[in-house]
C-alpha positions as CSV (number, residue, x, y, z in Angstrom):
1,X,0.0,0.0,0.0
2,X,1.5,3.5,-1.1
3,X,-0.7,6.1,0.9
4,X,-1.2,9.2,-1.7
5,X,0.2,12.6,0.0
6,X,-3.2,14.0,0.6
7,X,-4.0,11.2,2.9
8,X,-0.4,11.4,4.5
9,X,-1.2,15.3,5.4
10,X,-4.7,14.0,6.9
11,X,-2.6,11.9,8.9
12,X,-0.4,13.8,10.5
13,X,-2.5,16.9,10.6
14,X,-5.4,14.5,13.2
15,X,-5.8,14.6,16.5
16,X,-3.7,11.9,18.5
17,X,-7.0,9.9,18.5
18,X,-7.8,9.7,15.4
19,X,-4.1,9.3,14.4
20,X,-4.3,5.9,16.4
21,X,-7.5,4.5,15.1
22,X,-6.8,4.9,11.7
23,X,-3.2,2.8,12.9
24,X,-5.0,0.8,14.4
25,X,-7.3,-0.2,11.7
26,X,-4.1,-0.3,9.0
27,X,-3.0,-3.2,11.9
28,X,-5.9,-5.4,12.5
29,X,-6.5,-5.2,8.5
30,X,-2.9,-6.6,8.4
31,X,-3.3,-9.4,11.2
32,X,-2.1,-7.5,13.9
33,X,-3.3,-6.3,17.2
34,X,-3.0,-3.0,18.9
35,X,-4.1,-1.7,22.2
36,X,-7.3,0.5,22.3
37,X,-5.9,3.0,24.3
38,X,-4.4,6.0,22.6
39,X,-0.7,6.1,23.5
40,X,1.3,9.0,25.5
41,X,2.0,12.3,23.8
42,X,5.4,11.1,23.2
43,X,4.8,8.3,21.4
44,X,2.6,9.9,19.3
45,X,4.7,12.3,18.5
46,X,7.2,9.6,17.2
47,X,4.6,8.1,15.2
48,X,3.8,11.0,13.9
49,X,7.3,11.8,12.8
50,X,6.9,9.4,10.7
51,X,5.1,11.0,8.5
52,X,7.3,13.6,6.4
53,X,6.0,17.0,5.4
54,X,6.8,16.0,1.5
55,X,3.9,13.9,1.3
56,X,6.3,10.3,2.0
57,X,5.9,8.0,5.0
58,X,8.6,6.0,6.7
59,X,6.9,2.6,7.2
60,X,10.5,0.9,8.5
61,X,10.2,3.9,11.3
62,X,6.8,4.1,11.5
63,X,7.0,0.1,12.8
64,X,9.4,0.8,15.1
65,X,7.5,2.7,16.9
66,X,4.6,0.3,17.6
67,X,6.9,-1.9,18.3
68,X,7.8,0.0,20.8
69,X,4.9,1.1,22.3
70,X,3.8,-2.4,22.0
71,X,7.1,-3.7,24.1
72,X,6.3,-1.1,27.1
73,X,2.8,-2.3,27.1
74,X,3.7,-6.2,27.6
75,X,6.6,-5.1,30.2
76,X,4.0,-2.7,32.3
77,X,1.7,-6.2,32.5
């Protein structure tokens, strides 16, 4: 999937909620799980990051970061 730039600038322009639904989705569409709950600001931000103001997204970076969030999550219980 190569996300046009208009939906890239949707992306990173949304509120942190929406941000992480719309990840979320992308995720369970490819077989994978993610927790519900929105996470911290600064995660976020990272993910965010991600997405480049010239209309590209780092996918390699952007995965890295859930994994991430996904490791603190299993190591907080």
């Amino acid at each position: 999937m190569k996300p046009d730039r208009e939906l890239i600038e949707k992306l990173r322009d949304a509120d942190d909620a929406a941000l992480w639904a719309t990840v979320r989705g992308i995720a369970l569409e490819k077989g994978f799980r993610l927790p519900e709950a929105t996470p911290p600001q600064k995660t976020m931000e990272r993910l965010r990051g991600t997405l480049s103001g010239n209309g590209t997204l780092s996918l390699g970076e952007a995965a890295r970061v859930i994994a991430q969030y996904r490791k603190e999550q299993s190591d907080r219980g």
